[in-house]
C-alpha positions as CSV (number, residue, x, y, z in Angstrom):
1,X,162.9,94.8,115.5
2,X,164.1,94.3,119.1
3,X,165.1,91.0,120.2
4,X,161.9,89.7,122.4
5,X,158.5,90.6,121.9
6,X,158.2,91.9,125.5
7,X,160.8,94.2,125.5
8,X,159.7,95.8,121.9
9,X,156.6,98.2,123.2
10,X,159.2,99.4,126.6
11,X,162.2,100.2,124.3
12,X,159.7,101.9,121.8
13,X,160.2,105.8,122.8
14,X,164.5,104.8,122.8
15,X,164.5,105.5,119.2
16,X,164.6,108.7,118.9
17,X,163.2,111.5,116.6
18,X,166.1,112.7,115.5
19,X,168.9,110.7,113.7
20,X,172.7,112.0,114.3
21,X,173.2,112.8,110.9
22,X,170.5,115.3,110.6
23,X,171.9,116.8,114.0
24,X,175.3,117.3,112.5
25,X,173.7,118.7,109.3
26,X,171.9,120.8,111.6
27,X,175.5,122.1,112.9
28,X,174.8,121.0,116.6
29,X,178.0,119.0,117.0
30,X,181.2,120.7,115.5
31,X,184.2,119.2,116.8
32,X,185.7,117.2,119.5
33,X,188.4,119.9,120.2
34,X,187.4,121.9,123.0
35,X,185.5,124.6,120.7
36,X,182.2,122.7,121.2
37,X,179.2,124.9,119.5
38,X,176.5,123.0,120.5
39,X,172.9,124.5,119.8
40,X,169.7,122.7,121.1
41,X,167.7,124.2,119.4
42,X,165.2,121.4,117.2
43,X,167.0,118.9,119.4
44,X,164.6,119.5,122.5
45,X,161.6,117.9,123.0
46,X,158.5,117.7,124.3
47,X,159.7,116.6,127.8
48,X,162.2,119.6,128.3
49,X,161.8,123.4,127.6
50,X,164.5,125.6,125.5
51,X,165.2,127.3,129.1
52,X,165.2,124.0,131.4
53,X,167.5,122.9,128.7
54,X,170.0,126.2,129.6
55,X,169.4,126.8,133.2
56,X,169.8,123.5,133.9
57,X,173.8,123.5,131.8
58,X,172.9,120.3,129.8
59,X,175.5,121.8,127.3
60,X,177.8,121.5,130.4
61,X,177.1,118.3,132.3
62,X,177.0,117.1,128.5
63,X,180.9,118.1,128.1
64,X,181.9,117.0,131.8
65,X,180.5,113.5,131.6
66,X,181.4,113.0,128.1
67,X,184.0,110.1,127.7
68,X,182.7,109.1,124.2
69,X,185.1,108.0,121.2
70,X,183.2,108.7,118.3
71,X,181.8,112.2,117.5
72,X,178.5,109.8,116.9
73,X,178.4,108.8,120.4
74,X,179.1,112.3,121.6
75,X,176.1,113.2,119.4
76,X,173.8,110.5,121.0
77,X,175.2,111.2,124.5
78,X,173.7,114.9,124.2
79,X,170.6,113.8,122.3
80,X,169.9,111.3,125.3
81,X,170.3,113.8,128.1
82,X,168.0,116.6,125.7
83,X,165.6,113.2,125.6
84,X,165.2,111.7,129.1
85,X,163.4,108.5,129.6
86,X,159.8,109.0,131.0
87,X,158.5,105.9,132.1
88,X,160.1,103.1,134.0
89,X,160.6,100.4,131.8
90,X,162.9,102.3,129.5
91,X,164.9,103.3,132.2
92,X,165.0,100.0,133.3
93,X,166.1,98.7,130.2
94,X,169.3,101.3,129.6
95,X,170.2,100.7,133.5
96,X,170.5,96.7,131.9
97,X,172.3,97.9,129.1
98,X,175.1,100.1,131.2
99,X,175.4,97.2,133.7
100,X,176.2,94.6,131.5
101,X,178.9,96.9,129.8
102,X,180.4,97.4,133.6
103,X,180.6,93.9,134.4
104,X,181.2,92.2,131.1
105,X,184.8,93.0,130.6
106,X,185.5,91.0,127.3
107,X,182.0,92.9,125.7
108,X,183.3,96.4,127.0
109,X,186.9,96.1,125.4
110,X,185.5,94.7,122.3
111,X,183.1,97.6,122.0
112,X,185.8,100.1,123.0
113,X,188.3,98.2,120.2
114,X,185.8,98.6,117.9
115,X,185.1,102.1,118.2
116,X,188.6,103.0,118.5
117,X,189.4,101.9,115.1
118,X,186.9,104.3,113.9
119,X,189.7,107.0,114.6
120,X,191.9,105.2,112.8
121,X,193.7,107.2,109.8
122,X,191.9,106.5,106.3
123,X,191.9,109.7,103.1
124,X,194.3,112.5,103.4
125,X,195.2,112.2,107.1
126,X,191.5,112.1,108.5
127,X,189.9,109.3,110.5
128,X,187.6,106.8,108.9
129,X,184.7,108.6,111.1
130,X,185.8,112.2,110.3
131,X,185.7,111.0,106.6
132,X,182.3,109.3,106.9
133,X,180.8,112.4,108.4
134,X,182.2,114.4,105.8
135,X,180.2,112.5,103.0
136,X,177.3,113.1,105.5
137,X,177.2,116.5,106.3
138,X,180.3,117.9,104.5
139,X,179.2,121.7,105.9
140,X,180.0,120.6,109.3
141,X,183.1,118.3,109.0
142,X,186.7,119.4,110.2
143,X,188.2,119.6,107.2
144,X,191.1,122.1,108.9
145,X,194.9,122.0,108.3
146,X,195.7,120.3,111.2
147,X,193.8,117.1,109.5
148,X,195.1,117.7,105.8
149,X,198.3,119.7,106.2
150,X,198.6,123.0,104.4
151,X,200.0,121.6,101.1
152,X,197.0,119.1,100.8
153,X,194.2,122.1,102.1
154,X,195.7,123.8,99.0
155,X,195.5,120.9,96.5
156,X,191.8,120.6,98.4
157,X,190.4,123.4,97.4
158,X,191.9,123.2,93.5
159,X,189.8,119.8,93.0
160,X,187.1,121.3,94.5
161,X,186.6,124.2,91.9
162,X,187.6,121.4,89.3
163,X,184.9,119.0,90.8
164,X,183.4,119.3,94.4
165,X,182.3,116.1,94.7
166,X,185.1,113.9,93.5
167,X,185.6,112.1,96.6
168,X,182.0,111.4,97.8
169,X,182.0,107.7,96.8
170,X,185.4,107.3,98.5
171,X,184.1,108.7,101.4
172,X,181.0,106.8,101.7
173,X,182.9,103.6,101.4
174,X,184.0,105.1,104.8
175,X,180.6,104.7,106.5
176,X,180.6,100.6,105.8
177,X,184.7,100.4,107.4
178,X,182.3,102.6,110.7
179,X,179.8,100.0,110.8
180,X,181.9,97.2,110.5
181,X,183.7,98.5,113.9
182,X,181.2,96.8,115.7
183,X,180.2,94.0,113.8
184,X,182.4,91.5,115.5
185,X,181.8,92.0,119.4
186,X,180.7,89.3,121.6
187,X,176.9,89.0,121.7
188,X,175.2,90.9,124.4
189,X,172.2,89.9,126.7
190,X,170.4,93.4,127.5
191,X,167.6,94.0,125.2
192,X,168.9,97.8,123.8
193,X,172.7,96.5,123.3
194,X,171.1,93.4,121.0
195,X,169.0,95.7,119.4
196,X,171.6,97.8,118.3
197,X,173.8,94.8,117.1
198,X,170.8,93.6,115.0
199,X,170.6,97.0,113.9
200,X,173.7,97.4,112.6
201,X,174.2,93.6,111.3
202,X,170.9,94.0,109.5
203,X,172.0,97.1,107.8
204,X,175.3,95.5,106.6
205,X,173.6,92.7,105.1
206,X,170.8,94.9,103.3
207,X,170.9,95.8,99.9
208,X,171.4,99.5,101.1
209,X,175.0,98.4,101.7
210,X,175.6,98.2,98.2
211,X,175.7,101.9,97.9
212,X,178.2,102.6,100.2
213,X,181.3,99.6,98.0
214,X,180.6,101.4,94.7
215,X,178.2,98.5,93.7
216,X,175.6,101.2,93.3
217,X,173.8,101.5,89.7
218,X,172.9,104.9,88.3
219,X,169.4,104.4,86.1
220,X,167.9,107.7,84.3
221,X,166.2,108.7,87.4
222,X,167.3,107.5,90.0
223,X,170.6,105.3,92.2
224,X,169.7,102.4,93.7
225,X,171.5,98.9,94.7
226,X,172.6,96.5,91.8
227,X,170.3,93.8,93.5
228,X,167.2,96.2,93.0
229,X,167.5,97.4,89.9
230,X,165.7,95.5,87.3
231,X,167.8,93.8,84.5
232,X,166.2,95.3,81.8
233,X,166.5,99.0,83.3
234,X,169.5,101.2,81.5
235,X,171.6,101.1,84.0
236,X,175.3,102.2,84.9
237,X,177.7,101.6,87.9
238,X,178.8,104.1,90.5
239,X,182.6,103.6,90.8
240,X,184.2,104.1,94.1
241,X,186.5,106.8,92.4
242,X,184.5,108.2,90.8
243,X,185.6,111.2,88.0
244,X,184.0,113.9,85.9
245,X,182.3,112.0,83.0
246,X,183.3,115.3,81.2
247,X,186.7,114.2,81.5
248,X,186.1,110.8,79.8
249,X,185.3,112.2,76.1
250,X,188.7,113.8,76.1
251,X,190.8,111.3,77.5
252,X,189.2,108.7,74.6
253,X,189.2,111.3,71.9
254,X,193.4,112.0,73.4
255,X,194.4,108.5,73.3
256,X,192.6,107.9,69.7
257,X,194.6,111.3,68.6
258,X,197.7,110.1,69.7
259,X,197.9,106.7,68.6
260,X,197.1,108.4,64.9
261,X,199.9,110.5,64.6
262,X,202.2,107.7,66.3
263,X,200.9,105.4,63.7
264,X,201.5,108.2,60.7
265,X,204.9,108.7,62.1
266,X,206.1,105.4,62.6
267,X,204.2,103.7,60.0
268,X,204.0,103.5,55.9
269,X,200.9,104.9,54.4
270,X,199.7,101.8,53.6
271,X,199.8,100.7,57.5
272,X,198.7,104.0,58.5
273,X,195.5,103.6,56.3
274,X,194.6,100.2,57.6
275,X,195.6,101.3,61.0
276,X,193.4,104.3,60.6
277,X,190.0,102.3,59.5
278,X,190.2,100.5,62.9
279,X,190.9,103.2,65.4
280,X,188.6,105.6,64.0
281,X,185.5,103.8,64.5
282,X,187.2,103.0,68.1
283,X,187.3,106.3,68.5
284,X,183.7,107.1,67.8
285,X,182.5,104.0,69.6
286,X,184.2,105.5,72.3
287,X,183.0,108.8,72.0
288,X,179.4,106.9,72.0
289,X,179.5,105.3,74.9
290,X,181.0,108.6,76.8
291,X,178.3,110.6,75.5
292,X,175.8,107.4,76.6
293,X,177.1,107.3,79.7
294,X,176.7,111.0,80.7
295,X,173.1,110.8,80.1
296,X,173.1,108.5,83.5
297,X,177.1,109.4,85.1
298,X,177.4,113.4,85.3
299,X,179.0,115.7,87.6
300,X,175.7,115.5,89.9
301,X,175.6,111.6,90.7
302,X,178.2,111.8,93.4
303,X,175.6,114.2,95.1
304,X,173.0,112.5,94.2
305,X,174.5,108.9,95.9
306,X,175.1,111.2,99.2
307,X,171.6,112.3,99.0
308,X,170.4,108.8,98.5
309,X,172.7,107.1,101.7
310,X,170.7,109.6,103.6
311,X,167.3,108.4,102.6
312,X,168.5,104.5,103.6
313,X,167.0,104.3,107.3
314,X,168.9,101.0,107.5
315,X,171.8,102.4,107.1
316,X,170.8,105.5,109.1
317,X,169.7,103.4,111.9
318,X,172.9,101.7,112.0
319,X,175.1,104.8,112.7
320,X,172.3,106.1,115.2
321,X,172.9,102.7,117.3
322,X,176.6,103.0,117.2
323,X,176.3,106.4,118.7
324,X,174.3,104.7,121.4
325,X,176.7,102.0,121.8
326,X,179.4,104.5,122.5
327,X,177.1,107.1,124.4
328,X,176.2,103.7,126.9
329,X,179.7,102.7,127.1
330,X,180.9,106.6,128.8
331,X,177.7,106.3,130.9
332,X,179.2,103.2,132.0
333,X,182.7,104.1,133.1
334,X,180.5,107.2,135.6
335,X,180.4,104.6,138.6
336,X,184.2,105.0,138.4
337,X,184.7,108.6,137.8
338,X,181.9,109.8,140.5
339,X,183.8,107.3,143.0
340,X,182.2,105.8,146.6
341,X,179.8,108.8,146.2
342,X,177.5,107.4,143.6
343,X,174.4,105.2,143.7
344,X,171.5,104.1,141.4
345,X,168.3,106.0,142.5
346,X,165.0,104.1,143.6
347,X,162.0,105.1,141.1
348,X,158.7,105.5,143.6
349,X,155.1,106.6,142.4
350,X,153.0,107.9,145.4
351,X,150.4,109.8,143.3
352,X,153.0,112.7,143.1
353,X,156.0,113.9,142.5
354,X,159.0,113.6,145.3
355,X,162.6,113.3,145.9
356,X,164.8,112.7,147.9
357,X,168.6,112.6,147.7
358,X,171.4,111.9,150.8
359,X,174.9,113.3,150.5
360,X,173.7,114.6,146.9
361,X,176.7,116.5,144.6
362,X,176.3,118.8,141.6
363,X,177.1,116.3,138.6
364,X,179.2,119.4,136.5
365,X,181.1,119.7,139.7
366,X,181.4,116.2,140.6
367,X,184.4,115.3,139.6
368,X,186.0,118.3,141.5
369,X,188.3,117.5,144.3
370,X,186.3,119.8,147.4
371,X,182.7,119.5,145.5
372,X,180.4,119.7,148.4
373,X,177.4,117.0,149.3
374,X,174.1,118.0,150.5
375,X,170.9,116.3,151.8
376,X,167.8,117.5,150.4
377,X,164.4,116.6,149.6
378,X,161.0,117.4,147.8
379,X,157.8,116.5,149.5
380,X,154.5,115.7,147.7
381,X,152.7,118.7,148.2
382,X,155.5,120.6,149.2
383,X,157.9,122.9,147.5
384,X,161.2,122.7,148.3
385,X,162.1,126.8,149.0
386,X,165.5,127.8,148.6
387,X,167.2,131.1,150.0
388,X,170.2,132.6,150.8
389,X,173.0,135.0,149.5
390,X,173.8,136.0,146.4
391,X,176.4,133.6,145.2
392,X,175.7,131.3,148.1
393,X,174.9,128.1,145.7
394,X,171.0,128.4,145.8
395,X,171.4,128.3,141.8
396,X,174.0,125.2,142.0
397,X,171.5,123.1,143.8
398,X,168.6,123.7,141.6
399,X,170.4,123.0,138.8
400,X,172.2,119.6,140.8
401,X,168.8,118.8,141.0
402,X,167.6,119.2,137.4
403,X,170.6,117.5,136.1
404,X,170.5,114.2,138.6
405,X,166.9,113.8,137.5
406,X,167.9,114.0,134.1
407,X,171.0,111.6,134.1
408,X,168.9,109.3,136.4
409,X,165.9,109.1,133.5
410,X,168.6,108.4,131.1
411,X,170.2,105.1,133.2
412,X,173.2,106.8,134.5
413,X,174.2,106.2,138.2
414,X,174.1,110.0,140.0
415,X,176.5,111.7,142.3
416,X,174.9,110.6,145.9
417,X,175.0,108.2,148.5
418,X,171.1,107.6,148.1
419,X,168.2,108.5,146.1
420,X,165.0,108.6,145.8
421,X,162.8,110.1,142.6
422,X,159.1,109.9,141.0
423,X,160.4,109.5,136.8
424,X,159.0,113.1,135.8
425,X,157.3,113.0,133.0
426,X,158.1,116.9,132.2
427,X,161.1,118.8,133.6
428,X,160.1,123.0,133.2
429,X,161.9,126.0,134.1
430,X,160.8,129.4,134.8
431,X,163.3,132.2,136.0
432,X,164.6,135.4,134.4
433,X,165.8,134.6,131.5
434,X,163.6,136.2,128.8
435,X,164.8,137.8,125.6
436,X,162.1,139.6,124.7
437,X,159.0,141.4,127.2
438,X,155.7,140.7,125.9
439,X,152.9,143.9,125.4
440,X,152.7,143.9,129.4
441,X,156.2,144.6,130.5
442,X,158.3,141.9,132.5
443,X,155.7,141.1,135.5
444,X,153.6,140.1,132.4
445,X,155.5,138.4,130.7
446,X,157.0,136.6,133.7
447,X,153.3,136.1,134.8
448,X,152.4,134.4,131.0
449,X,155.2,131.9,131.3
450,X,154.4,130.9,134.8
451,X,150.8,129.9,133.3
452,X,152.2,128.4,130.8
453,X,153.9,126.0,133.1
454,X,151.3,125.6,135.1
455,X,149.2,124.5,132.6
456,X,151.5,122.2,131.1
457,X,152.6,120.1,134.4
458,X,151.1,117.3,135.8
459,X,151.6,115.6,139.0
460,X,154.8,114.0,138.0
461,X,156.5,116.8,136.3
462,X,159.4,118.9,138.1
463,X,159.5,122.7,138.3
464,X,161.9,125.0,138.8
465,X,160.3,128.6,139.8
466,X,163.6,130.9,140.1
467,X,162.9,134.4,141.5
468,X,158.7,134.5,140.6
469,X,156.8,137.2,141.4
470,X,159.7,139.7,140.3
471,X,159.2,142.3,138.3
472,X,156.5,144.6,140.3
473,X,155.9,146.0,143.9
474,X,157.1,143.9,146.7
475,X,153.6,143.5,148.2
476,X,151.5,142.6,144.9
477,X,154.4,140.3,143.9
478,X,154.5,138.5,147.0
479,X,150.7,137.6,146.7
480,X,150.6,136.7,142.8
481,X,154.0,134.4,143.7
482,X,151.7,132.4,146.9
483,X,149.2,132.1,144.2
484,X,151.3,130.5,142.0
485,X,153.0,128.2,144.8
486,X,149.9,127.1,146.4
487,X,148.6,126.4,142.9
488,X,151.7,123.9,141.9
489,X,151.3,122.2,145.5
490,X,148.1,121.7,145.3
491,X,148.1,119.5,142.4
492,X,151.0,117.6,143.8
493,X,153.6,119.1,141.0
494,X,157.2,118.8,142.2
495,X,158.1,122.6,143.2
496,X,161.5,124.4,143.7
497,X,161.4,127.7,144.7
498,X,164.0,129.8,144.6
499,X,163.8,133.3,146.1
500,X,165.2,136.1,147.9
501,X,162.0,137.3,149.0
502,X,161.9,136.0,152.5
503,X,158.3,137.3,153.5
504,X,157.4,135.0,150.7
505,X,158.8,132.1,152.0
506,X,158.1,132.6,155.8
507,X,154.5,132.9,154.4
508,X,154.8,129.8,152.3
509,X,156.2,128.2,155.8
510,X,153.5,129.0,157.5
511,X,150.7,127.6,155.6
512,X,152.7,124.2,154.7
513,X,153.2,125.0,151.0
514,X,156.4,124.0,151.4
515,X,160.0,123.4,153.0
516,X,162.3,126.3,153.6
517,X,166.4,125.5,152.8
518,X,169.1,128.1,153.5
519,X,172.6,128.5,151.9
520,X,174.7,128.8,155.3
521,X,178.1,130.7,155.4
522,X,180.3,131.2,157.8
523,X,182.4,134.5,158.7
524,X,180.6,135.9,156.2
525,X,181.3,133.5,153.1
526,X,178.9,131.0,152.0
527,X,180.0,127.5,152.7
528,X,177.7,126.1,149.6
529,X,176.4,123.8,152.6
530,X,172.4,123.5,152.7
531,X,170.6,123.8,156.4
532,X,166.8,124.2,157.2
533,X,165.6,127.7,157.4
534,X,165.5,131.0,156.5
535,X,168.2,133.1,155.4
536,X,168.1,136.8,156.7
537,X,170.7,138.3,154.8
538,X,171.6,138.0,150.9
539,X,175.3,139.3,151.3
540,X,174.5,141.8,148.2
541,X,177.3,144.6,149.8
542,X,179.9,141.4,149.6
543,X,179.3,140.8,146.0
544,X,179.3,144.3,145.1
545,X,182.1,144.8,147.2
546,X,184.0,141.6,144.8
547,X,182.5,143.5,141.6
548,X,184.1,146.8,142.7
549,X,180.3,148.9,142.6
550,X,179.9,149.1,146.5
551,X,178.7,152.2,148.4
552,X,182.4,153.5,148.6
553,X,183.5,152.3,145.1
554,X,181.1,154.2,143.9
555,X,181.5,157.0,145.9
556,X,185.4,157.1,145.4
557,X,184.7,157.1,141.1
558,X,182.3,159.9,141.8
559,X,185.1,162.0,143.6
560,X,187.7,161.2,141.6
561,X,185.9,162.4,138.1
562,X,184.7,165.2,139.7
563,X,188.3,166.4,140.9
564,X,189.5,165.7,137.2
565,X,186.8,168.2,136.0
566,X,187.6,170.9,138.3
567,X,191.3,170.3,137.0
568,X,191.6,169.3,133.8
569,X,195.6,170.4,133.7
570,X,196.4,167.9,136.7
């Protein structure tokens, strides 16, 4: 399938599990509007957690970095940061892929031509992708008044209790004018971005095509392409517009009626009579053929040639690689939009996982004017410990971390000067975040995902332990947590930490297990600035103080509904 033999077995796990249409059938992608409902649920996979997948804002960086033109690429763009490369050669390969679209201007504005014309206007004010995906997944499509006007909505919903699916084929001619966006763009040299071309190319010239031009043929049980169905099958064709086959008997019996009493009224009898023994067996030959034809045609086929699209994995393929083409293409314009602070990080393997990053920005916030750079780094055999105030940023760089590593495993240039990163093969979060408490309470249940973690990583995944060993007394917590640490650390599992419990991390300090980081702040605000050490404060009084629930907000509520008690009249 892929262009050279060599690249096929590294380019492999790039085709992923999920194609876009089932996404947007699963309603994971709504619109493009602002009001984006995007659920990750079935979209995550092995190499990501439901909770890594939400602390770490994918839903976010997913919306910041999205420069897409098609709701397909915007689809693909998410799937590939839920589905981040985990070996080398793949990364390699989509790092090849962006590249070529930065520096091969002619390729880059043929793609973006291409894709553009996909929003062009094609049934009843939509765009020939808004139509396509309607034919798709028509429970998910924008089919709002701002797209069909309020007049048209209304005539909408009439030939939709008269026949739902009378524009199916119309729309599903829609999905060959989408494919053939692209089909016309210079010829690429990157492995993935010829792929995709064959992909697409392929799937125009396959029979599968034929359903979506109204070449289709209907048999008694099933639709297929002209081409494959046998000659001596029963066979009828699917009509781009197509129309209730109940409506077909009455129109023939209508015309036969009227041309009778025409005939009668403008004719002698002898004329009518003669006239008469031709169109009545015209009429019932008519009437045959309707009745026939409805034993293939009925009100079901148009459903029945939307379900059968979605079984054609050529044709499936093809609209998955478009949404690549397009999801490539916004990762490629990043080096732009993240300016002179941006670089392509250097993959190591030492036996272990470690990082490093130099002047390193939170990607949701990098494209903010005063978003502030940070050096950090995570040792092999270390954990990196993080402490500091509430609302100091200890959260911010976890989750800049999570996210680099993420949009570095998918190809994309990061938000630092320099960079240097193990590929993690698993990228796990553990932190307060639980919906339900198991049998034994929250330490428990805190204590059961923490295992479950542990278990799971290897030496190259990435863990994020936010807050562990909460949930009981100070003392028993502390040790439980050191267990944990020095458990991660000692199989070489990349480890952030992030705590308030500073005996915990002095402790950890002290026996190596790891690198303490504080949040500094100045005058009593944090700065969002990282510096070695320890914080000694966590600035809770401040937050309550911004919340309006300090000591003396409190103590001024307390007052005052008393006094209102005492006198109710005042």
């Amino acid at each position: 399938m892929h262009s050279t033999e060599s690249s096929a077995d590294s380019l492999d796990t790039l085709k992923h599990v999920t194609p876009l249409h089932e996404q947007f059938d699963s309603k994971l992608i709504l619109n493009r509007d602002g009001q984006r409902h995007l659920m990750l649920q079935g979209l995550i996979p092995k190499t990501l957690t439901q909770d890594t997948a939400e602390f770490g804002q994918l839903v976010e960086l997913h919306k910041q970095i999205d420069s897409t033109i098609t709701r397909l690429g915007s689809a693909a763009l998410l799937r590939d940061l839920c589905h981040p490369c985990t070996n080398l050669p793949d990364i390699e390969a989509r790092r090849q892929a962006i590249k070529e679209l930065q520096e091969n201007t002619e390729l880059r504005e043929a793609l973006t031509k291409g894709l553009q014309a996909t929003q062009a206007k094609f049934l009843r004010g939509m765009s020939v992708e808004e139509t396509a995906l309607l034919a798709l997944a028509p429970d998910v499509a924008d089919t709002s008044l701002q797209h069909v006007g309020r007049l048209r909505a209304f005539g909408e919903k009439i030939l939709k209790l008269l026949n739902p699916s009378r524009d199916i084929p119309v729309r599903l001619s829609a999905l060959s004018k989408v494919l053939r966006t692209v089909e016309n763009i210079p010829t690429p040299t990157s492995p993935i971005l010829v792929d995709a071309l064959t992909t697409i190319r392929n799937a125009l010239n396959s029979p599968d095509s034929a359903l979506l031009s109204g070449k289709a043929a209907v048999t008694y049980s099933a639709i297929e392409s002209r081409a494959r169905v046998p000659w001596y099958v029963p066979s009828y064709s699917v009509s781009k517009a197509l129309v209730n086959i109940e409506e077909r008997p009455v129109v023939a019996v209508g015309v036969a009626s009227a041309v009778l009493i025409v005939t009668r009224l403008l004719t002698t009898a002898e004329a009518t009579l003669m006239i008469n023994r031709v169109t009545a067996p015209l009429m019932l030959f008519a009437c045959g053929m309707a009745w026939a034809r409805n034993m293939f045609v009925n009100e079901k086929t148009a459903l029945k040639l939307q379900a059968r699209v979605k079984t054609a994995q050529g044709l499936c393929s093809a609209l998955d690689a478009i949404g690549e083409l397009d999801a490539l293409l916004s990762l490629a314009q990043l080096k732009d939009r993240f300016g002179p602070c941006c670089c392509l990080p250097r993959f190591v393997d030492k036996g272990g996982f470690e990082a490093r990053y130099v002047a390193m920005k939170n990607p949701t916030l990098a494209l903010q004017q005063h978003c502030v750079v940070n050096d950090c780094s995570i040792e092999k055999g270390k954990a990196l410990l993080l402490t500091g105030p509430n609302s100091g940023g200890k959260t911010t760089i976890a989750t800049a971390i999570l996210q680099n590593q993420v949009l570095a495993q998918i190809g994309s240039p990061i938000p630092a000067l320099d960079a240097e990163l193990t590929v993690a093969d698993q990228i796990l979060y553990q932190g307060p975040t639980f919906k339900a408490l198991g049998e034994h309470g929250k330490f428990g249940t805190e204590v059961a995902a923490t295992r479950d973690i542990f278990k799971r990583a290897t030496r190259n995944s990435l863990v994020i332990l936010d807050e562990v060993g909460d949930g009981t007394s100070a003392r028993e917590g502390r040790k439980q947590a050191f267990a944990a640490v020095r458990g991660f650390t000692a199989l070489d599992i990349g480890l952030v930490v992030v705590s308030h419990n500073r005996p915990l991390v002095r402790r950890l300090a002290k026996y190596n297990l790891g690198t303490p980081y504080m949040m500094g702040s100045e005058k009593g605000e944090p700065t969002y600035r990282l510096v070695p050490g320890i914080s000694e404060h966590s600035d809770a009084d401040r937050i309550a103080k911004i919340l309006k629930f300090s000591r003396a907000h409190i103590k001024e509520e307390v007052k005052k509904r008393l006094s209102a008690e005492r006198n109710p009249d005042t």
